[in-house]
C-alpha atoms as one frame of an Amber mdcrd trajectory, in Angstrom:
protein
  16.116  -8.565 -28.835  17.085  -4.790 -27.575  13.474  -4.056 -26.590  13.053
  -7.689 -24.729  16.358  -6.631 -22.688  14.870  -3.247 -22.306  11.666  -4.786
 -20.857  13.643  -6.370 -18.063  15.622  -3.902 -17.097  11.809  -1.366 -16.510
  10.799  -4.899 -14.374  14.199  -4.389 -12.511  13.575  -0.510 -11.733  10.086
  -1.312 -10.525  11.007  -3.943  -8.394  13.733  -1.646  -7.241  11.099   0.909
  -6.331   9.109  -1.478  -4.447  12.363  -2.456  -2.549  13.275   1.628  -1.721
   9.363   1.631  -0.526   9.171  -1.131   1.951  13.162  -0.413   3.097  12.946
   3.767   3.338   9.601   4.453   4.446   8.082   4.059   7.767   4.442   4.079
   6.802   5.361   1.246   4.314   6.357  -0.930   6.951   3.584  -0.354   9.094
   1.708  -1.678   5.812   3.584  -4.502   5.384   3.241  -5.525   8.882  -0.489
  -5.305   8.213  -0.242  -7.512   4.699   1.450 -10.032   6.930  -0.664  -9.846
   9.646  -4.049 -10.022   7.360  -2.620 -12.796   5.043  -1.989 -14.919   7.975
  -5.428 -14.287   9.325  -6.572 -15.222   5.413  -4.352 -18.471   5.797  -5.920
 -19.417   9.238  -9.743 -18.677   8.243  -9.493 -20.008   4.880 -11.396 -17.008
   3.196 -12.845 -17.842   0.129 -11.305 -17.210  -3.347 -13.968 -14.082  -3.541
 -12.502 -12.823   0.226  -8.860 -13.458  -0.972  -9.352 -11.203  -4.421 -10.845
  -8.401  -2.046  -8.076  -8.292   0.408  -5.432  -8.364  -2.540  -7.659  -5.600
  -4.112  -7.196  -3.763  -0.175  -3.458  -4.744  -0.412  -2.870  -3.168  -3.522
  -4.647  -0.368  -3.506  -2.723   1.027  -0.063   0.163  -0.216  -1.214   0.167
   1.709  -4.637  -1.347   5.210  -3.012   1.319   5.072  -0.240   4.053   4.712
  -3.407   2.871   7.469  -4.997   2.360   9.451  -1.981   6.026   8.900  -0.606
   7.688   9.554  -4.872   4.970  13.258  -4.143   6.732  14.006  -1.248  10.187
  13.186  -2.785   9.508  15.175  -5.575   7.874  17.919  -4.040  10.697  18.270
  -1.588  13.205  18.239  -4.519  11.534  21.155  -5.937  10.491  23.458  -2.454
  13.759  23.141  -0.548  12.386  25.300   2.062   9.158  25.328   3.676   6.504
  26.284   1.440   2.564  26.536   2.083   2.198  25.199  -1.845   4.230  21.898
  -0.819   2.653  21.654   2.558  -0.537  21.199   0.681   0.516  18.891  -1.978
   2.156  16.830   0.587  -1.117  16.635   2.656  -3.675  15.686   0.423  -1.045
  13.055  -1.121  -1.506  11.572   2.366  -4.722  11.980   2.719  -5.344   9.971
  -0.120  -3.124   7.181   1.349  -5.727   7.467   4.730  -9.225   7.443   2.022
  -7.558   3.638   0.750  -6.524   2.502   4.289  -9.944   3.015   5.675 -11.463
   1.617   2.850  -8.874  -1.181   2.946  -9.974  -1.384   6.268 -13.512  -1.372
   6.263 -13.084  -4.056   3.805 -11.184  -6.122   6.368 -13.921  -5.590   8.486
 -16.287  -7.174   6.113 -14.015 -10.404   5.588 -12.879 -11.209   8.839 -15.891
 -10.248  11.110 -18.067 -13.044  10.543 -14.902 -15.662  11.228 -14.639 -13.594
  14.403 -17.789 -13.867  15.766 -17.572 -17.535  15.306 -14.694 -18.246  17.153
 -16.393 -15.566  20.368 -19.732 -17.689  19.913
């Protein structure tokens, strides 16, 4: 029974850290504008089941680099308390990675929501 309650409680954290993410961070919410905005583009297109995996696939993947890039940043600012070249670095290519999956993301929305474009301008 100890490890089921243990279990929940790792859920609980997690969902916690999705909740600092979304609430703290500024590039979060700029992503979460953009899930809502693409979603209800989804909704009004109907995209196809197929579509609708690759935009949660696009969803996901920005959403779990820009995690990891903001708990770098907290880390690495937790250990440099002063400007350092060495956490300058780490900090940039943490966000560079978070840019690679947005474009991609991106480019992927692109490839969904182009051809419902052009129909409606046609």
């Amino acid at each position: 029974m100890y490890w089921i309650i243990k279990r929940i409680k790792s859920f609980g954290y997690a969902l916690k850290g999705i909740w600092l993410l979304f609430r703290h961070e500024a590039n979060a919410q700029v992503h979460l504008l953009a899930i809502v905005v693409v979603t209800t583009a989804g909704l009004f297109f109907h995209i196809s089941k197929m579509e609708w995996a690759l935009i949660a696939i696009a969803i996901g993947m920005v959403v779990a680099a820009e995690a990891f890039n903001s708990a770098i940043e907290k880390l690495t600012d937790s250990i440099y308390k002063e400007q350092h070249e060495t956490a300058g670095k780490i900090k940039d290519i943490a966000a560079g990675a978070v840019l690679v999956c947005a474009i991609v993301a991106v480019i992927i929305g692109c490839v969904v929501f182009l051809p419902y474009l052009a129909t409606i301008i046609n």
